[in-house]
C-alpha positions as CSV (number, residue, x, y, z in Angstrom):
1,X,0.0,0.0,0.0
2,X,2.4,2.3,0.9
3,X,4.5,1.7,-2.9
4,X,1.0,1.9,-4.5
5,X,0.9,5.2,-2.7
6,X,4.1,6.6,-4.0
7,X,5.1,7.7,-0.5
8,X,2.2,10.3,-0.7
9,X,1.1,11.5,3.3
10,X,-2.3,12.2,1.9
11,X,-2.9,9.5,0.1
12,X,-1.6,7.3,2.9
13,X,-3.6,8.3,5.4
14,X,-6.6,8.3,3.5
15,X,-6.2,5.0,2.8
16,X,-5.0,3.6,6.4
17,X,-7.7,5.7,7.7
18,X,-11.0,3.8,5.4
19,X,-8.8,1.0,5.9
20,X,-8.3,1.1,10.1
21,X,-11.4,-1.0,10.9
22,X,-11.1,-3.2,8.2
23,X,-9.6,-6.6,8.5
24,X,-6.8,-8.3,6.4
25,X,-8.9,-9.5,3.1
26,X,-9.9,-5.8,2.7
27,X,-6.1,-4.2,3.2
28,X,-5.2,-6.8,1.2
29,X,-7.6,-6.0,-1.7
30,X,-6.6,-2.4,-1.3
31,X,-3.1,-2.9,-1.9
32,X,-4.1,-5.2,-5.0
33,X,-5.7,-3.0,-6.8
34,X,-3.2,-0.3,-6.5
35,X,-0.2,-2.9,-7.6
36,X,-2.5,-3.6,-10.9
37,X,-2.8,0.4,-11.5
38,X,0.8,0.7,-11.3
39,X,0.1,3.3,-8.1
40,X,-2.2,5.4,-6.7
41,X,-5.2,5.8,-8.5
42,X,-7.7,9.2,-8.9
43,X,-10.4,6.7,-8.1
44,X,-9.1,4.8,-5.4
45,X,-8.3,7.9,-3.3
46,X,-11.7,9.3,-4.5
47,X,-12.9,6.2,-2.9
48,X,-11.0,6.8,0.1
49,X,-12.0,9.8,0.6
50,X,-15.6,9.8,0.4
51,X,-15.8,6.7,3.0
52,X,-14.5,9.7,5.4
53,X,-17.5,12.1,4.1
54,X,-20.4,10.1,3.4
55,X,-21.0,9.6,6.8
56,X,-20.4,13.1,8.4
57,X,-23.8,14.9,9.0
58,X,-24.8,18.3,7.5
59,X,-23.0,20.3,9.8
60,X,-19.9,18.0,10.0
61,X,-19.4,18.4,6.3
62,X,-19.6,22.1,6.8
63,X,-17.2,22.5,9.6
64,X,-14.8,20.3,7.7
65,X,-15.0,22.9,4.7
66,X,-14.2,25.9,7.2
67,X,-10.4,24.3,7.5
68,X,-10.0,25.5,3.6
69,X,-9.8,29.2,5.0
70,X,-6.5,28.3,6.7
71,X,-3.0,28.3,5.1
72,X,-2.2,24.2,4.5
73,X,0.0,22.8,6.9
74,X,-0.1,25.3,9.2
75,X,-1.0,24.1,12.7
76,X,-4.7,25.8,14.2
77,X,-5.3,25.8,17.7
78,X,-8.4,23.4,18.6
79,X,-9.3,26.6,20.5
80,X,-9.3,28.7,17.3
81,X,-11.6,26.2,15.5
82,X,-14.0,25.8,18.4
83,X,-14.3,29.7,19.2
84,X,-15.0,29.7,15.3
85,X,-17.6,27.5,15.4
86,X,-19.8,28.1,18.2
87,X,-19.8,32.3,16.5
88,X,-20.1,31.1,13.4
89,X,-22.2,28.4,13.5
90,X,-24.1,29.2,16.8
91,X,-23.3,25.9,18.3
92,X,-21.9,25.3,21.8
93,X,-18.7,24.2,22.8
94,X,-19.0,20.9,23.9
95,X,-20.4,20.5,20.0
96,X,-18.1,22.2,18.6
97,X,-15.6,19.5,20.2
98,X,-17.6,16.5,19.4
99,X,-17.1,17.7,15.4
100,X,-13.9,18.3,15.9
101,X,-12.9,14.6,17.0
102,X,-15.1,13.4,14.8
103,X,-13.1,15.0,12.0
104,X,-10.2,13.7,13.4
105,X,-11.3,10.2,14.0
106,X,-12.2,10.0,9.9
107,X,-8.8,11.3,9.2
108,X,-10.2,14.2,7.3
109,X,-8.0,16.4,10.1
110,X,-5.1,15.7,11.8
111,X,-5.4,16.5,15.8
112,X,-1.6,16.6,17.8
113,X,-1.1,16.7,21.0
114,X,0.3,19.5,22.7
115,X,3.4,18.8,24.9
């Protein structure tokens, strides 16, 4: 998987995320069909991708498209991204935080651990 992925972070964890849960016939499938496409495939990240959004709710898909106002790569505050939220999107906190993870959990954001 991780040749078929051309070393790509993206596309990597993507693909481990829709593929966390799953057990060994279904990696195994995976990595299949990217050694017969010679790589990473358009259609097979597309795939990927929308396993992480399908499921998201209304408002989860909307908070997820608020990250596209920040630079790429650049690290944001959970604080930032909650206080955001519950002005922009008249929710409370503790919902604001439950999206968050959410986000996280689907891979769709990548949440660190301040040390």
């Amino acid at each position: 998987i991780v040749r078929g992925c051309k070393l790509h972070p993206l596309a990597l964890e993507l693909i481990g995320g829709s593929l966390a849960k799953k057990d060994g016939r279904e990696w195994q499938d995976t990595a299949n069909r990217l050694e017969q496409t010679g790589g990473i495939m358009e259609k097979i990240i597309t795939e990927c991708f929308s396993t992480s959004l399908t499921p998201l709710t209304e408002e989860e898909r909307e908070c997820f498209l608020d990250f596209g106002s920040f630079p790429e790569d650049q690290r944001i505050p959970a604080s930032a991204i909650i206080d955001m939220w519950t002005e922009t999107r008249d929710m409370d906190e503790n919902r604001a935080y439950v999206i968050l993870r959410e986000l996280g959990r689907r891979n769709l954001v990548k949440l660190v651990d301040r040390k």
